[in-house]
C-alpha positions as CSV (number, residue, x, y, z in Angstrom):
1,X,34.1,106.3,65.4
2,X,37.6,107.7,66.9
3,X,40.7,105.5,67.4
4,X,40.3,106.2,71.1
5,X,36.5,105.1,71.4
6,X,37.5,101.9,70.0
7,X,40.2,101.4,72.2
8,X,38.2,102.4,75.5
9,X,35.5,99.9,74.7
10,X,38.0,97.5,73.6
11,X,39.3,97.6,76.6
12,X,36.5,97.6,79.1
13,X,35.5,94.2,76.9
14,X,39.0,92.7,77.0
15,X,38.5,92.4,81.0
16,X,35.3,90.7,80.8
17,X,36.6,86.7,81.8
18,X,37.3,84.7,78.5
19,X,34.4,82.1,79.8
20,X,32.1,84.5,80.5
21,X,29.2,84.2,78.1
22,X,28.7,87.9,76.7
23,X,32.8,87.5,76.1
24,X,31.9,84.7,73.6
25,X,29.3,86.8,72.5
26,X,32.4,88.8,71.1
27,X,33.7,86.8,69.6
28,X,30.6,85.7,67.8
29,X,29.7,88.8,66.9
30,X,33.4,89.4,65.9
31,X,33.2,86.6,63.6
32,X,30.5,87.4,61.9
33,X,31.9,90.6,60.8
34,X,34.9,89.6,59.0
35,X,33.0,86.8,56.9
36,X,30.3,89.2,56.3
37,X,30.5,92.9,57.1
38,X,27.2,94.7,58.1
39,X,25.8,96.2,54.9
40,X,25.3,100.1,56.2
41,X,22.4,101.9,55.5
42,X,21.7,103.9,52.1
43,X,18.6,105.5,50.8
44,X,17.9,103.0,48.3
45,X,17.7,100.8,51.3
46,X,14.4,103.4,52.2
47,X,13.6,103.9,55.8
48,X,14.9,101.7,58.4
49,X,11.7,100.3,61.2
50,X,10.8,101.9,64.6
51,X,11.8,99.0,67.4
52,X,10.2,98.6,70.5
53,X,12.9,96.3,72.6
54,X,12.8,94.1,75.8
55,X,15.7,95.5,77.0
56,X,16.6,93.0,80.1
57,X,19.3,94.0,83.1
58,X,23.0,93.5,83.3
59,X,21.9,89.7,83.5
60,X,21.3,89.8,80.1
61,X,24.4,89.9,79.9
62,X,24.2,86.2,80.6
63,X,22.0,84.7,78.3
64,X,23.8,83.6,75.6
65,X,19.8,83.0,73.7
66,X,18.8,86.3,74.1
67,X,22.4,88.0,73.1
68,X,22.1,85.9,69.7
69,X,18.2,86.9,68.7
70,X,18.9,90.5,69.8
71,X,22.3,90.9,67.2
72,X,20.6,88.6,64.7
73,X,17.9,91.4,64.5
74,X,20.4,94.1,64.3
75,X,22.3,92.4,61.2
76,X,19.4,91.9,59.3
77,X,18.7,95.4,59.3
78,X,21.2,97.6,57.2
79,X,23.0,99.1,60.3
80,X,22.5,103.0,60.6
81,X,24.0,105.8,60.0
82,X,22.5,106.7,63.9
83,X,20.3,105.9,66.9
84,X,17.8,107.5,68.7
85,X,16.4,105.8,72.1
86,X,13.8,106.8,74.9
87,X,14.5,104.0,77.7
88,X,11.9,103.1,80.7
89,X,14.7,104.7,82.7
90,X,14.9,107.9,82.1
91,X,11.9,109.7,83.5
92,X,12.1,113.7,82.6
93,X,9.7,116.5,81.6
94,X,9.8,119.2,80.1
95,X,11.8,116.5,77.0
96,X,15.4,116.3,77.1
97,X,18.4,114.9,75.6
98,X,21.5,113.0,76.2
99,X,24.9,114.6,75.9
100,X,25.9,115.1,72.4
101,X,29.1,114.1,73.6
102,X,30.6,110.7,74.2
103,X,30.5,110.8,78.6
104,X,30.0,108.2,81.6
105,X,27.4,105.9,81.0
106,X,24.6,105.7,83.9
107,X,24.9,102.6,85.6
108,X,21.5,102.4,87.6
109,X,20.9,99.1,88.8
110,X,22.6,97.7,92.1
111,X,23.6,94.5,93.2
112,X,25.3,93.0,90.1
113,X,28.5,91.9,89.6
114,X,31.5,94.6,89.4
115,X,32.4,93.9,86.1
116,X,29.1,95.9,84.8
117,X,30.1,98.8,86.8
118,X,33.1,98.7,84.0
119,X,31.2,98.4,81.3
120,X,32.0,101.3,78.7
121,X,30.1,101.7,75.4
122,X,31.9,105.0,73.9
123,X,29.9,105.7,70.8
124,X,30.7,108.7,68.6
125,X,29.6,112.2,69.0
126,X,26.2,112.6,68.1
127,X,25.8,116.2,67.5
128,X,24.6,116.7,64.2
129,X,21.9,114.0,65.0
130,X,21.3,116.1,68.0
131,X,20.3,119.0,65.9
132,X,18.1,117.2,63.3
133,X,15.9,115.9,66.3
134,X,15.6,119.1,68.0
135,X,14.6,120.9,65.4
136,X,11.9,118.1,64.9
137,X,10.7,118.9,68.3
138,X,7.8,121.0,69.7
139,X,9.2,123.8,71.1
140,X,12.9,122.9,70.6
141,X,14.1,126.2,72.5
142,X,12.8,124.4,75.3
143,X,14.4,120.8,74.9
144,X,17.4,120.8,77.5
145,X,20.8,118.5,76.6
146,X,22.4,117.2,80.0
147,X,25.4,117.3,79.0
148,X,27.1,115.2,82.0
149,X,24.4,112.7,81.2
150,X,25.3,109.3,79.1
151,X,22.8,106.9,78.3
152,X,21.2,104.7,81.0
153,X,21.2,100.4,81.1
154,X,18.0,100.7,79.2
155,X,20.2,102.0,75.9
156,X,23.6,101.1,76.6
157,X,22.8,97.1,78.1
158,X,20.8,96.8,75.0
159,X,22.9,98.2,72.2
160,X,25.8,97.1,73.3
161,X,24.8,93.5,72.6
162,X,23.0,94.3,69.4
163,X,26.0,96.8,68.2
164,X,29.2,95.6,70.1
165,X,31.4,97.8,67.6
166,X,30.2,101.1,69.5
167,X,30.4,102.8,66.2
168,X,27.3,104.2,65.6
169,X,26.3,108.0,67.4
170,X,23.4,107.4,69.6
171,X,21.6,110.1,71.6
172,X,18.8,109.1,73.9
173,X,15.7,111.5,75.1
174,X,13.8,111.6,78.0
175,X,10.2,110.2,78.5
176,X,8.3,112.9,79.3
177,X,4.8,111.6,79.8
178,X,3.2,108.3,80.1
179,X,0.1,109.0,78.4
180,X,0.3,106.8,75.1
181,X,-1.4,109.7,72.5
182,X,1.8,112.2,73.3
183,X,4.1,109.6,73.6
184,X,2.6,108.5,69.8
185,X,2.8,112.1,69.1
186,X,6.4,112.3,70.0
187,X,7.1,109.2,68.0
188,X,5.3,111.2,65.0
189,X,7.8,114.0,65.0
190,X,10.7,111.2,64.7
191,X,9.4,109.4,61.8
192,X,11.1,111.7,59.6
193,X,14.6,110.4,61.0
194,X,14.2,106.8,59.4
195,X,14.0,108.4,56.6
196,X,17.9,109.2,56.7
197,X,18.9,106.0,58.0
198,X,18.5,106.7,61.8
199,X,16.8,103.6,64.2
200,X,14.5,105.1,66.2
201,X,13.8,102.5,69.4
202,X,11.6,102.6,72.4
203,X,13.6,100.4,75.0
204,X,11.7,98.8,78.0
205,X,10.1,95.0,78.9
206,X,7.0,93.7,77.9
207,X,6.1,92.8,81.2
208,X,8.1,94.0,84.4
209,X,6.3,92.8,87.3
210,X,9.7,92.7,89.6
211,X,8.0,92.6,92.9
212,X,5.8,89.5,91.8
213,X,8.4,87.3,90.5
214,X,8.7,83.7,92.4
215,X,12.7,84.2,92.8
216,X,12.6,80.2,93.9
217,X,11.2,79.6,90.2
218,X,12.8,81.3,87.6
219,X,11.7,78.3,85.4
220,X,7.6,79.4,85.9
221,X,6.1,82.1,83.7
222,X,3.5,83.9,86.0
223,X,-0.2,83.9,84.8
224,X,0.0,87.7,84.6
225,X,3.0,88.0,82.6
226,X,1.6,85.2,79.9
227,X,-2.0,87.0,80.1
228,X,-0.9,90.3,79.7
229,X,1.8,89.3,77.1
230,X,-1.0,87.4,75.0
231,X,-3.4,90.2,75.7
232,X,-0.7,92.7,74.0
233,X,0.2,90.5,71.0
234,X,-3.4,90.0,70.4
235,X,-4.0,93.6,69.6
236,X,-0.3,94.1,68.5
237,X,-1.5,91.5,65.6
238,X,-4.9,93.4,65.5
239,X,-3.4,96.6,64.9
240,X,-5.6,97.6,67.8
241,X,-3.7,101.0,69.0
242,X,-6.8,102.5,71.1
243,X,-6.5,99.3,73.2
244,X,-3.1,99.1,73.8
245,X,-3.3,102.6,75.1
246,X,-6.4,101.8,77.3
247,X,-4.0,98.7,78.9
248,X,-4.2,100.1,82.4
249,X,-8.0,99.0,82.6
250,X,-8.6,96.6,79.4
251,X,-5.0,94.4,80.0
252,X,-5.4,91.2,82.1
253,X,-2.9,90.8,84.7
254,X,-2.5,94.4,85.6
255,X,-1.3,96.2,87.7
256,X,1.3,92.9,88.1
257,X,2.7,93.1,85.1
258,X,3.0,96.6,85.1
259,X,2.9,97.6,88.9
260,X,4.6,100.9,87.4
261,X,3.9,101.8,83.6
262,X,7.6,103.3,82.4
263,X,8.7,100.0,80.9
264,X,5.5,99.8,78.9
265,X,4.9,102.7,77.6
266,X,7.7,103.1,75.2
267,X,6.1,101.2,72.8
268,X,4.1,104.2,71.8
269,X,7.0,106.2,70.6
270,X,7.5,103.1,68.7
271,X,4.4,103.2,67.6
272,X,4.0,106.9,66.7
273,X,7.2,106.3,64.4
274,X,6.1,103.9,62.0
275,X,4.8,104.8,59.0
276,X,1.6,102.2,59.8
277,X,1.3,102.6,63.6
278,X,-1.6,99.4,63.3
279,X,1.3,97.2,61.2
280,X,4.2,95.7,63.3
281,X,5.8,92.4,63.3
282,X,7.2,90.4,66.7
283,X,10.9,89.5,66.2
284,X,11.4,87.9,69.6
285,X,9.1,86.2,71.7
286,X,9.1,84.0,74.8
287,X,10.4,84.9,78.6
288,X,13.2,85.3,80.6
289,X,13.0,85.2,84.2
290,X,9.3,85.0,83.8
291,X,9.0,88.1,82.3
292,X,7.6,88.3,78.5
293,X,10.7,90.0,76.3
294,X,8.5,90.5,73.2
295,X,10.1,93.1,71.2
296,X,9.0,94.2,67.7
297,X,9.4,96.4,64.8
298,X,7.0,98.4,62.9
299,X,7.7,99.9,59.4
């Protein structure tokens, strides 16, 4: 990472209010680097999982329980050499790529507080990872890099939690279908990658039922978020992949849970990555919001 990436993210981070709780999630995190420094990733470590992560909103920003599960997973995986993401938020066929280039990150929610608007997460260039996926890609004349494009909240709001250092190249693609067998078949092509230490992560929310929430009662988990979130670990435990990809029809509590299916559907590029696509373990569980933030990894 350069001097002047640090600094930039430094300082967007040194504005965030001292009592603010994702500032003493720096310093946490901070901590726990000089008594122990990340161990990086080397081949006799073998290939690092395929993560399918409950991303959250700028509001998880604010909860300091979810912050500590999501680093705690990060440093008990050697940290990589790179990242690939596809996020619920970006939405784009034919497949296509982040800048390869550090640039603005997307800031596409509304309504937050200014200080997420300021935000910066300047990771290093990323493009010799952006060659070794495109060439791993079907028709990889035809994969397009936007190269005014930075990565969305679904990439940034996540790693920047899980890797506040901003040290690591990360280059996000496009979801270019939601039909789970070529959105396994994508993950496929970037199995290879874990190989050479790169973390290959589908980012969206277990359930994301927005328009159903009870806003006056945070503190309830709706019966369709619990019943589609048990339905899913059921068959996540099962190894059952044909009916996770028949949720739309066999999935209690549809279509509230998933009243549109980009938040889901990552987890078959998750999925499609692992060496055993019917073998994954959940590393955090429970809701927030009344929305089910399962995430797992599959090896």
């Amino acid at each position: 990472m350069t001097n002047s990436a640090v600094s930039t993210t430094a300082a967007a981070d040194a504005r965030i209010p001292a009592e603010h709780p994702f500032a003493a999630h720096l310093r946490h995190a901070a901590a726990m680097e000089r008594a122990e420094p990340h161990r990086p990733w080397t081949p006799a470590a073998g290939p690092l999982p395929a993560l399918y992560i409950s991303h959250g909103a700028p509001m998880l920003f604010e909860m300091p329980d979810w912050m500590t599960q999501l680093h705690t997973w990060a440093r008990a995986l050697p940290k990589p050499r790179a990242i690939v993401i596809v996020s619920a938020h970006w939405e784009s066929a034919p497949l296509s790529i982040t800048s390869s280039q550090p640039t603005e990150l997307v800031y596409d929610f509304g309504g937050f507080h200014p200080m997420y608007y300021r935000m910066r997460y300047d990771t290093p260039p990323a493009a010799e990872l952006a060659r070794q996926v495109v060439g791993l890609l079907p028709d990889a004349e035809q994969v397009h890099e936007h190269r005014g494009r930075g990565l969305d909240h679904g990439a940034w709001v996540p790693l920047k939690i899980m890797y506040p250092d901003a040290d690591i190249p990360v280059l996000q693609l496009s979801m270019p279908t939601h039909d789970p067998d070529r959105l396994m078949a994508l993950g496929q092509r970037l199995k290879a990658l874990r190989e050479s230490g790169v973390l290959v992560i589908g980012s969206g929310y277990m359930t994301h039922g927005l328009p159903f929430i009870d806003w006056h009662n945070l503190d309830q988990v709706p019966g369709w978020s619990a019943d589609f979130d048990q339905w899913a670990a059921d068959a996540l435990t099962r190894g059952d992949v044909d009916q996770l990809a028949g949720f739309r029809s066999k999935a209690p509590g549809m279509p509230y849970a998933h009243p549109t299916v980009e938040h889901f559907t990552p987890l078959f590029v998750t999925l499609g990555a692992a060496t055993d696509p019917t073998a994954s373990t959940t590393v955090i569980d429970g809701y927030a919001l009344g929305l089910a933030k399962r995430s797992l990894q599959a090896a």
